[in-house]
Backbone bond lengths (Angstrom), bond angles and torsions (degrees), N, CA, C in turn:
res aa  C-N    CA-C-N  psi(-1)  N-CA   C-N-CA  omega(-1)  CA-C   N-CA-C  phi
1 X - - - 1.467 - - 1.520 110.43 -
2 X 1.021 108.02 132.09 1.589 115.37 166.47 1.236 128.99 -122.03
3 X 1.685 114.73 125.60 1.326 124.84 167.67 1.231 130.09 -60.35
4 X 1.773 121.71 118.75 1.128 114.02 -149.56 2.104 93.79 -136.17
5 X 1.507 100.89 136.81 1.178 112.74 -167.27 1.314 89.04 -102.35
6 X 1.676 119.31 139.80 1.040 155.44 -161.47 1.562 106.48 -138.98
7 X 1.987 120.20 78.21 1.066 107.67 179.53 1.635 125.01 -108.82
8 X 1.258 117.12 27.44 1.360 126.42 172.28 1.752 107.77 -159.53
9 X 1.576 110.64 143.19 1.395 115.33 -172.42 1.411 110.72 -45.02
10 X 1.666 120.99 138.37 1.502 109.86 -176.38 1.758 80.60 -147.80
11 X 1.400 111.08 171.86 1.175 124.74 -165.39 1.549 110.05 -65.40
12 X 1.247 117.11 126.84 1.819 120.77 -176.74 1.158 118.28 -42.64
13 X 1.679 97.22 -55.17 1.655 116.61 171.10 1.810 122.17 -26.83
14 X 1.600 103.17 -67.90 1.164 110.51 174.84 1.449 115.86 -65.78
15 X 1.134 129.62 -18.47 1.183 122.33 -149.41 2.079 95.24 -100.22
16 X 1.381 89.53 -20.64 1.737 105.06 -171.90 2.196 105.27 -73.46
17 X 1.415 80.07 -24.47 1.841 103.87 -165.49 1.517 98.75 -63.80
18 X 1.643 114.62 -53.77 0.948 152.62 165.35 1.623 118.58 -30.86
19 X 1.548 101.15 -66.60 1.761 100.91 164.56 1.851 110.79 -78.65
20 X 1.155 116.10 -18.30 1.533 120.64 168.97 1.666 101.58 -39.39
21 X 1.445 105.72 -71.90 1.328 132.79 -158.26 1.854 100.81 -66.38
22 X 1.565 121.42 16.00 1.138 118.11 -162.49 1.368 163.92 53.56
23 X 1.637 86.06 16.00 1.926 114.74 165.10 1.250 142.28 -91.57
24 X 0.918 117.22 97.55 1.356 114.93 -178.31 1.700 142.91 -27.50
25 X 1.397 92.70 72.68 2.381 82.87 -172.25 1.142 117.39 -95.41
26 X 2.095 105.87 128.97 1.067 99.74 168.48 1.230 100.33 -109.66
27 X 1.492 104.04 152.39 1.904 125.27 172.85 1.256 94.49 -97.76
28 X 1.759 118.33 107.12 1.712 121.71 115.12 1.262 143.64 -105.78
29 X 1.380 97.89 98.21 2.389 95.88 -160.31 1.763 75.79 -72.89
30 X 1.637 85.88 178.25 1.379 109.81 -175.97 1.197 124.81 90.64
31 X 1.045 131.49 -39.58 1.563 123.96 -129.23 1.340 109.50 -80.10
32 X 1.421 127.95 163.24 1.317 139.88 -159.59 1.351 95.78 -100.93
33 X 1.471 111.99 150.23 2.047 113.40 -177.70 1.663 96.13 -50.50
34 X 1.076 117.13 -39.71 1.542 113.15 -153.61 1.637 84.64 -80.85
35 X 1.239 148.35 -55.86 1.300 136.18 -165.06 1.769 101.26 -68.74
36 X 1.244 113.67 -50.56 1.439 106.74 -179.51 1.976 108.50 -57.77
37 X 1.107 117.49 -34.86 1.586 113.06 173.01 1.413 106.33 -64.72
38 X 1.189 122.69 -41.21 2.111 120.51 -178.66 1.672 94.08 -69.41
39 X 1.090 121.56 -46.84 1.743 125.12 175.71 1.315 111.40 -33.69
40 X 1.599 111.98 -79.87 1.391 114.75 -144.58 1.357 126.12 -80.12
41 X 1.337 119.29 6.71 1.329 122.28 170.42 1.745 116.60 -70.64
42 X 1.057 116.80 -22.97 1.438 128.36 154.64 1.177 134.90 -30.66
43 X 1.727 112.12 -32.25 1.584 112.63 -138.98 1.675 82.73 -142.04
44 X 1.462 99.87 149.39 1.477 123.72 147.34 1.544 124.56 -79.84
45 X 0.825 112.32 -25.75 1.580 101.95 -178.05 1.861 103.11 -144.44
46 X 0.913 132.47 154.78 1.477 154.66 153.13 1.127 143.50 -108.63
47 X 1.505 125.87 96.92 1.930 107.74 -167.71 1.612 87.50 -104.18
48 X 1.481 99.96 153.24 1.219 120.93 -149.07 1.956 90.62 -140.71
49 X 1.809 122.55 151.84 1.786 98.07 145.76 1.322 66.32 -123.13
50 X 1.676 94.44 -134.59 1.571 112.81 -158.48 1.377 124.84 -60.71
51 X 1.387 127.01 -39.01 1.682 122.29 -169.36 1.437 114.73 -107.13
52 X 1.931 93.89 23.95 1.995 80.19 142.83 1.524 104.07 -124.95
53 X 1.385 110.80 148.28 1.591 125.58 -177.12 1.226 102.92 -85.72
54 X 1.668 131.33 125.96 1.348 117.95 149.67 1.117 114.70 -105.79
55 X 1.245 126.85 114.44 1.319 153.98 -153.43 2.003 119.83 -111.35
56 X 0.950 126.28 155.86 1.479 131.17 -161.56 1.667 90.85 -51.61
57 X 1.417 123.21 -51.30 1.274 144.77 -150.42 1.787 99.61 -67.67
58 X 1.543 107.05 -53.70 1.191 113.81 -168.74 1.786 101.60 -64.43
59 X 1.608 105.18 -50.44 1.173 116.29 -170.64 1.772 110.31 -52.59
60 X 1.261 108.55 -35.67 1.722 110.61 -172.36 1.801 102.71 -71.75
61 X 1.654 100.42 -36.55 1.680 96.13 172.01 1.788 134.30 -61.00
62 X 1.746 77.76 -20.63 1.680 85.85 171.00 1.291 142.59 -70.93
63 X 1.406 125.40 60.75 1.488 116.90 -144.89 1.299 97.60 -97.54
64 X 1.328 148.83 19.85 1.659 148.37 139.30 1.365 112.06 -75.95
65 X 1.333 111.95 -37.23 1.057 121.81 -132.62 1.953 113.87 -76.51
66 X 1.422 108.43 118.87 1.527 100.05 -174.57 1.500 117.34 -117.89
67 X 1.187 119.42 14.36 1.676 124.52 179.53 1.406 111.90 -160.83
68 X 1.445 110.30 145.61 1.604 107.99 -156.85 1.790 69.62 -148.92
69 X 1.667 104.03 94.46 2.039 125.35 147.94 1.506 114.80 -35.27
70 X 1.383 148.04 75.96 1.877 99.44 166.94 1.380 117.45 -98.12
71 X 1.542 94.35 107.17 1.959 94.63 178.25 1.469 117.69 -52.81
72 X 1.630 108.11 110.66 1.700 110.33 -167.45 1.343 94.34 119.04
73 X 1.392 105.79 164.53 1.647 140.28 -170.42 1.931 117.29 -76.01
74 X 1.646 95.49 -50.58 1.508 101.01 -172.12 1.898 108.34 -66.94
75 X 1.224 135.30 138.91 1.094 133.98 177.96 1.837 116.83 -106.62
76 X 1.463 106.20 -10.48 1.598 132.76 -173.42 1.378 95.09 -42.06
77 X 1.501 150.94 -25.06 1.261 132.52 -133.74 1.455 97.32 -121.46
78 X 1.598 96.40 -2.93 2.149 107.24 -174.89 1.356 97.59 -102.43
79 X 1.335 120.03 144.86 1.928 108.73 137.76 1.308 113.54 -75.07
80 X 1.245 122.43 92.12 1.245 117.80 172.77 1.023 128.69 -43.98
81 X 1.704 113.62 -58.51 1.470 130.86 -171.02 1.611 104.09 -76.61
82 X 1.165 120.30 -15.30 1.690 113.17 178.30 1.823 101.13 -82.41
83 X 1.940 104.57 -40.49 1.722 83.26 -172.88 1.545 100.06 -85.02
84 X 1.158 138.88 -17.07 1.245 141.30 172.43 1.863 94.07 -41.94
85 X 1.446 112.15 -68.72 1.341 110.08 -174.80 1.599 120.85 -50.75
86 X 1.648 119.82 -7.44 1.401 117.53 -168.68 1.185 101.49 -100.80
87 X 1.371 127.57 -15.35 1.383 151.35 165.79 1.361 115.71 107.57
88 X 1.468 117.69 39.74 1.428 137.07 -158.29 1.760 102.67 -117.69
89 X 1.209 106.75 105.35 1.337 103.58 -167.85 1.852 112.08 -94.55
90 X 1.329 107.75 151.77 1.805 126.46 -166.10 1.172 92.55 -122.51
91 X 1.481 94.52 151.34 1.406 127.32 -165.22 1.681 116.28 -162.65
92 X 1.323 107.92 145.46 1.988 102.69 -171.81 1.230 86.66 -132.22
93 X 1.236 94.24 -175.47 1.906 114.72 173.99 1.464 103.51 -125.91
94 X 1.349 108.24 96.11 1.320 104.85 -161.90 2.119 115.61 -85.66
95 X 1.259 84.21 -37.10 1.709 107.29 168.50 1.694 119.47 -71.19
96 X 1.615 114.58 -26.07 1.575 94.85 178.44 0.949 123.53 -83.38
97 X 1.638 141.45 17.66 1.278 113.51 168.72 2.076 98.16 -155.92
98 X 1.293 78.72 62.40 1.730 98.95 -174.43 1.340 109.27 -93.60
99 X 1.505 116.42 -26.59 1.052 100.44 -172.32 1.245 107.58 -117.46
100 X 2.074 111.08 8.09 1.582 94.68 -169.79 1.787 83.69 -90.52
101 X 1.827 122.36 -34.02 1.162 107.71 -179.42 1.809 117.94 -49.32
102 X 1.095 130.35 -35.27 1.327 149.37 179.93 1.879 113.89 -63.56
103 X 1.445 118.95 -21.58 1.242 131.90 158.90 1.668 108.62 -87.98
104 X 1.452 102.42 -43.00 1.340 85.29 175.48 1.783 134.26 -73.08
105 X 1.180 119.05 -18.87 1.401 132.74 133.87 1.548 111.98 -6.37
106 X 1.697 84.70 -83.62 1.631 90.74 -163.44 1.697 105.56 -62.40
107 X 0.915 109.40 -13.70 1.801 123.20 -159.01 1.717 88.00 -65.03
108 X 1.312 108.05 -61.56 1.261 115.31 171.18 1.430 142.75 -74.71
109 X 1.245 95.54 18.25 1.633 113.62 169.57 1.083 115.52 -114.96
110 X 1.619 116.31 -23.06 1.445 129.69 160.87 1.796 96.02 -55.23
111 X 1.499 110.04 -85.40 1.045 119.31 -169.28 1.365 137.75 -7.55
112 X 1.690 102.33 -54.94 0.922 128.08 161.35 1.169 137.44 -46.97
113 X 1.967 121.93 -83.06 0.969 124.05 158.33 1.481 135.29 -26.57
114 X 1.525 93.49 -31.13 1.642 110.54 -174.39 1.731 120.70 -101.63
115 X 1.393 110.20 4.47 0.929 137.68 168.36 1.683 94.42 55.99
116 X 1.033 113.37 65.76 1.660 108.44 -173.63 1.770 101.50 -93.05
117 X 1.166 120.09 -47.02 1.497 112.46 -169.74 1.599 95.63 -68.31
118 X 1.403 132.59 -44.45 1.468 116.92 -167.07 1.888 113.17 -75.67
119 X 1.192 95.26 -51.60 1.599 100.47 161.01 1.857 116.33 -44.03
120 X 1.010 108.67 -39.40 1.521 95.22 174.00 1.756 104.90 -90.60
121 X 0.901 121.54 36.14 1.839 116.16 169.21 0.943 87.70 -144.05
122 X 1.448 157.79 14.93 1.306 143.27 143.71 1.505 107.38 -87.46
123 X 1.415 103.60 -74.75 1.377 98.96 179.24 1.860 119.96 -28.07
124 X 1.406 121.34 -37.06 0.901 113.39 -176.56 1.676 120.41 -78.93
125 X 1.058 107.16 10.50 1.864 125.04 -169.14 1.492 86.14 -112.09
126 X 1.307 133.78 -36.67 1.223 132.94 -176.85 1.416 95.53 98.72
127 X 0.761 121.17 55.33 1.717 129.55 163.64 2.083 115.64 -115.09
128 X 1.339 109.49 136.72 1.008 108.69 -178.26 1.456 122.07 -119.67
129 X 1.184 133.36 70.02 0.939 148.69 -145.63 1.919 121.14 -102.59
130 X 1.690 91.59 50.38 1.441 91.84 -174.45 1.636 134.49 -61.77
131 X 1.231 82.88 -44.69 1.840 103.08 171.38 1.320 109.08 -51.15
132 X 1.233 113.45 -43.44 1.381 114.61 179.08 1.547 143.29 -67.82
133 X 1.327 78.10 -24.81 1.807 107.41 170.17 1.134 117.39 -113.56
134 X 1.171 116.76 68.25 1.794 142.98 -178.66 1.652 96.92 -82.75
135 X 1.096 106.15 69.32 2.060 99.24 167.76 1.765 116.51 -43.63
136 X 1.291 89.08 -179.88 1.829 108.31 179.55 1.598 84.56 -141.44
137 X 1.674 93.02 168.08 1.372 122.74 179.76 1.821 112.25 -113.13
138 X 1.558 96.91 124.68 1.358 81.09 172.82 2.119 132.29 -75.58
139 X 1.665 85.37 -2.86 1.408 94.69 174.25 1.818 110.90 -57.08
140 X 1.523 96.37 146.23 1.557 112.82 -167.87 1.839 122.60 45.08
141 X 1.461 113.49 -3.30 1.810 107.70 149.46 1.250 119.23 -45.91
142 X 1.520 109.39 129.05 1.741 113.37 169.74 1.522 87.92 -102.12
143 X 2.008 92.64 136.67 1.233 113.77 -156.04 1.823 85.87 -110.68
144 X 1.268 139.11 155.89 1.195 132.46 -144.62 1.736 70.54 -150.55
145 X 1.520 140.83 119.38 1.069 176.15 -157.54 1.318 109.66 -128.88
146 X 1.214 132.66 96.70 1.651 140.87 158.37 0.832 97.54 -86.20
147 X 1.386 117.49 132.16 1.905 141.41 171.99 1.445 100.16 65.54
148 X 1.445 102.72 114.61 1.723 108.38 -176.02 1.941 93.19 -99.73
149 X 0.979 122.49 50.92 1.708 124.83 175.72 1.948 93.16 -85.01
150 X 1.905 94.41 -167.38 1.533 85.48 174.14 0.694 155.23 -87.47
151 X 1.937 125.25 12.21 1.125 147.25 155.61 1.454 114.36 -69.34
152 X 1.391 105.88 -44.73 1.893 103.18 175.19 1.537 108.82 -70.97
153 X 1.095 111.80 -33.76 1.718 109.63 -178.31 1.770 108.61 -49.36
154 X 1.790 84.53 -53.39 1.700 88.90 -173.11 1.615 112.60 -66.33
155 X 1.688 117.88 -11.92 1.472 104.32 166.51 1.002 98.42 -88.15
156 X 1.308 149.87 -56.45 1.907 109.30 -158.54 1.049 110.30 -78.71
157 X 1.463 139.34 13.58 1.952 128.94 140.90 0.773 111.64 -80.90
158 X 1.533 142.22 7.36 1.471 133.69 175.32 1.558 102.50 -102.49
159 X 1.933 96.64 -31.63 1.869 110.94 178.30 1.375 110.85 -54.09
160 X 1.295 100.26 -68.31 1.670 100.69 -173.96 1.145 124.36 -70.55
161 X 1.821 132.77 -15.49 1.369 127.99 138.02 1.852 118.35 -12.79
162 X 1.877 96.65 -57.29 1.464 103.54 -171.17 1.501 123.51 -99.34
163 X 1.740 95.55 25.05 1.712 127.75 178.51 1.609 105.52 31.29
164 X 2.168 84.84 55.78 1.356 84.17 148.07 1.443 126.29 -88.77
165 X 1.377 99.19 -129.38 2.141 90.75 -173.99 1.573 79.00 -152.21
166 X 1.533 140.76 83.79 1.412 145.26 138.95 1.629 122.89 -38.57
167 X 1.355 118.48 115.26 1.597 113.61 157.30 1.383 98.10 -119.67
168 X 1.013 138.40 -160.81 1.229 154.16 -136.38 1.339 122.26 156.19
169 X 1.661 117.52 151.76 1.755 119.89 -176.70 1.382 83.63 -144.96
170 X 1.487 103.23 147.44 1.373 102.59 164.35 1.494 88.50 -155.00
171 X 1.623 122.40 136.56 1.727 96.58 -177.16 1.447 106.86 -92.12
172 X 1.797 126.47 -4.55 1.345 116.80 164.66 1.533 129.82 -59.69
173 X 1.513 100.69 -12.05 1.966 96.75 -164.56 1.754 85.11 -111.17
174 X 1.199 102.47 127.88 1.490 124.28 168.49 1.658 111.64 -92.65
175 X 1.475 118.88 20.36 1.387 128.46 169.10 1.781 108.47 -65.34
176 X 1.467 115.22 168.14 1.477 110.58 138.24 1.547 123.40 -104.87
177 X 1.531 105.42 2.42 1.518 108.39 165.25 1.226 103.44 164.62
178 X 1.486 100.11 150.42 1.917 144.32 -161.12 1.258 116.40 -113.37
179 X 1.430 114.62 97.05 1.626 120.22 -179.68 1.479 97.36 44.90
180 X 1.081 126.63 69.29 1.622 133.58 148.33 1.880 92.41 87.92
181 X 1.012 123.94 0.42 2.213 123.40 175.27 1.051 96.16 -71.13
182 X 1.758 115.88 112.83 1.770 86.50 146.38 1.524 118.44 -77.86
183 X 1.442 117.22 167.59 1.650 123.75 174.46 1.290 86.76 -85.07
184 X 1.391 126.04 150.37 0.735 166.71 139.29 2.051 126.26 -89.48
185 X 1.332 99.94 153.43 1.617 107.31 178.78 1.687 76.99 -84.16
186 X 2.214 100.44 174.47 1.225 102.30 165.73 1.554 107.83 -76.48
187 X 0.956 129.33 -47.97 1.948 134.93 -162.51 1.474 87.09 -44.16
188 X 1.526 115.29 -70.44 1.511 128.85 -175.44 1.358 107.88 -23.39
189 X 1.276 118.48 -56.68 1.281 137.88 -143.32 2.382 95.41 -78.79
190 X 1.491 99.09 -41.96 1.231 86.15 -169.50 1.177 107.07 -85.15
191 X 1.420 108.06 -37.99 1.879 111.99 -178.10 1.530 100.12 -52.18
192 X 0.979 166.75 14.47 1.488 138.47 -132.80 1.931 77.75 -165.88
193 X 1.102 130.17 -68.97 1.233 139.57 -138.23 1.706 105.86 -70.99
194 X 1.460 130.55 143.85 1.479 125.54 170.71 1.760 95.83 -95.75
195 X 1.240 129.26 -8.75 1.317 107.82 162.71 1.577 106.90 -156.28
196 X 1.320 118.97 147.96 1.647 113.03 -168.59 1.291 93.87 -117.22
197 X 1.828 117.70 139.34 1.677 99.45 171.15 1.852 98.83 -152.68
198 X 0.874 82.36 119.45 2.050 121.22 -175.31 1.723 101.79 -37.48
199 X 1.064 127.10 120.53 1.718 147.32 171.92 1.041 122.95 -141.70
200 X 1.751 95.57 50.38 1.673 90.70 -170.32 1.891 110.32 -140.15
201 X 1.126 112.89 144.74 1.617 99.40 177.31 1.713 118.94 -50.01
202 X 1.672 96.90 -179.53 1.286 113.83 -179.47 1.658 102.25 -50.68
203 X 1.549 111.84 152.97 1.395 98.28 170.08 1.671 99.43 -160.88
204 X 1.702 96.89 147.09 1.973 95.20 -168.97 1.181 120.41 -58.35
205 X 1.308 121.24 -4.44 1.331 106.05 168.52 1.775 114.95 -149.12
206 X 1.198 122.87 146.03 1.842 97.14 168.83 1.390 123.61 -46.43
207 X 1.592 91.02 154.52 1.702 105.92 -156.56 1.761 87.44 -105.80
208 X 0.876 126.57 -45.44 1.537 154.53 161.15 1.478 131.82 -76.96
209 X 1.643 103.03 72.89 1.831 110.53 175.59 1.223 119.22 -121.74
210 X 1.424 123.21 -137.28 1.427 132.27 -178.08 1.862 103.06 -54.42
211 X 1.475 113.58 -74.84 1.083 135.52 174.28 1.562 125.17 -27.26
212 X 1.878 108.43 -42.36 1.163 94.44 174.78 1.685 104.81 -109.07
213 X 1.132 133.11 -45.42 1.256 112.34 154.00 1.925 131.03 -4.36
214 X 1.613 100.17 -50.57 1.218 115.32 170.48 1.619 114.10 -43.16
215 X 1.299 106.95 -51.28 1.719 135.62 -171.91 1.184 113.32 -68.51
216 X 1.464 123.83 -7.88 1.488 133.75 -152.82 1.468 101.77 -108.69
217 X 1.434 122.22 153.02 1.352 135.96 168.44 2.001 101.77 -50.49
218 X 1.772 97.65 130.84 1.521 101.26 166.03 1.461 112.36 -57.02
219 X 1.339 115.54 130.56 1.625 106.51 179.31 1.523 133.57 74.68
220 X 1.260 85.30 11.02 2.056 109.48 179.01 1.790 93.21 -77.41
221 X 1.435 101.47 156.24 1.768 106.55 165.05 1.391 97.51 -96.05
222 X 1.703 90.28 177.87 1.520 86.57 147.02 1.606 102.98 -165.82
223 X 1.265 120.99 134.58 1.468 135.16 -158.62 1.807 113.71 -102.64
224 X 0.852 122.71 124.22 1.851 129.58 -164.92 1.509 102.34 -121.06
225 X 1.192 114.96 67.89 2.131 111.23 154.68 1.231 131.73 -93.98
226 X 1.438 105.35 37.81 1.581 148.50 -168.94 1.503 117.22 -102.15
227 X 1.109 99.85 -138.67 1.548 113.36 171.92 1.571 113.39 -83.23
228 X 1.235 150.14 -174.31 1.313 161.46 141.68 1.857 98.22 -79.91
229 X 1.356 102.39 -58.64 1.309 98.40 -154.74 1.778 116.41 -82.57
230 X 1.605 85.14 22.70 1.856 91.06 -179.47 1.410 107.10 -83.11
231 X 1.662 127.49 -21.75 1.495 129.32 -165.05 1.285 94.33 -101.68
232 X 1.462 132.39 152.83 1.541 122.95 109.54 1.456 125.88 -78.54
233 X 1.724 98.66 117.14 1.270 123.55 -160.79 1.396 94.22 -86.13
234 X 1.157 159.61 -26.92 1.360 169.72 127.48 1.874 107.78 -2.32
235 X 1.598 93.31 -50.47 1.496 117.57 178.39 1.555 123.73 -63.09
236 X 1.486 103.36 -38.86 1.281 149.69 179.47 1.584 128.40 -57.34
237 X 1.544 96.71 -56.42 1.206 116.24 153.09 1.160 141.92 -91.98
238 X 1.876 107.75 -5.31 1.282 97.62 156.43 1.889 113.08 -91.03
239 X 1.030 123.68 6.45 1.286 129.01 162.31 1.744 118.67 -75.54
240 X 1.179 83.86 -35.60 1.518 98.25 -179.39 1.618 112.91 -50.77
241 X 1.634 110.11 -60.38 1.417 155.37 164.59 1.559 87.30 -32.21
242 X 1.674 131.31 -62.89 1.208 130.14 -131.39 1.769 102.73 -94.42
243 X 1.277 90.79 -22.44 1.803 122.85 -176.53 1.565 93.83 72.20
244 X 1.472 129.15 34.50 1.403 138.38 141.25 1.697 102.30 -35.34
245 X 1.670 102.21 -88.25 1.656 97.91 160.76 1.393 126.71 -70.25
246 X 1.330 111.30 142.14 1.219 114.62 177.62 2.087 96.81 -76.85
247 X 1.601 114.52 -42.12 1.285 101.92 -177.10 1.522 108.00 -165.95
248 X 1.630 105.41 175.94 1.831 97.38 -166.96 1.286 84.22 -142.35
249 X 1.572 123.35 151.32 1.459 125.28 166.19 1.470 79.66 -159.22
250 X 1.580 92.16 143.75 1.348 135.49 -156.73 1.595 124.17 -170.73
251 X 2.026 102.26 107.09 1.243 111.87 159.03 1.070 111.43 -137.71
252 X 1.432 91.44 113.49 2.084 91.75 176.25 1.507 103.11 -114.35
């Protein structure tokens, strides 16, 4: 049997499967580095998603400890290669939520175009503001896909469902095209695209600022269910301001 630390809400279901199978889980969300470091010496394993850090500190406190869960795709929030070196092996869930991030995309391209979040805060002021909320169609937009992995895959089958026109860049795939994507260069990729939307890990610096914005279709969106720290949002909004972009939706 193994004691297994449970430090951020994760699905009951699994977690019930889990004590089925004869392991012990305890749930403490929250916890502060310093409470999670007095914690984890306890436990063999830890599932973790995004807003707990496992950190050099936590990792040296772990002296049971042989598997580090992260429910979700991004791995940025582990030292991998430090607990890898303690002989503590990591692991993600890279497939469960590929395709709800991949709806949510489109969720926000709907949104947008369709002016659904601003239209519903007027209407509720009692404002009627039809003229003003002149939508677009995402039918026949070429949708410009950063990182063709399995969240981007699952948007341009959800794209061309809504006969858009998907390319894609990814600089790992040395293809010229993925289930019907062409690859694309990046420049290619923004000049060309009516909306660009980010599928890509953490990265040292924005991938998306003044410069490439610059490069981008007048009045193109562009959608982030990625990182935060892939845009300069600073950049963003002064495009916004410029009506460069027509719009930005963003949950990372």
């Amino acid at each position: 049997m193994a004691r297994i630390l449970v430090c951020d809400k994760t699905s009951e279901d699994a977690l019930a499967k889990i004590s089925a199978a004869g392991h012990q889980v305890v749930k403490k969300y929250g916890m502060t580095p310093e409470e999670l470091i007095s914690t984890v010496p306890d436990f063999d394993c830890m599932v973790v998603r995004s807003a707990t850090k496992v950190r050099v500190p936590v990792i040296d406190a772990a002296k049971k400890l042989k598997l580090i869960v992260r429910g979700g795709v991004g791995i940025d929030n582990i030292d991998v290669e430090y607990a890898r070196s303690k002989g503590i092996e990591v692991r993600n869930t890279p497939s469960a939520s590929s395709a709800s991030v991949a709806e949510l995309a489109i969720a926000h391209m709907f949104s947008l175009y369709r002016f659904v979040g601003a239209s519903n805060v007027t209407m509720r002021k009692g404002e009627w503001n039809k003229k003003q909320y002149k939508g677009r169609e995402l039918d026949g937009k070429t949708l410009g896909i950063i990182g063709l992995g399995r969240i981007g895959r699952h948007l341009a089958r959800r794209a061309k469902g809504l006969s858009m026109h998907p390319i894609a860049y990814d600089p790992f795939l040395k293809e010229k095209e993925i289930e019907g994507v062409p690859l694309v260069s990046f420049d290619e990729l923004l000049a060309k695209s009516d909306i660009v939307s980010l599928h890509i890990p953490k990265q040292e610096k924005p991938i998306i600022g003044r410069n490439e914005i610059a490069k981008m279709k007048d009045g193109a969106i562009l959608v982030n269910t990625a990182r935060g720290g892939l845009v300069d949002e600073v950049a963003v909004k002064e495009a916004l301001d410029s009506g460069k972009l027509w719009g930005y939706g963003v949950d990372v």
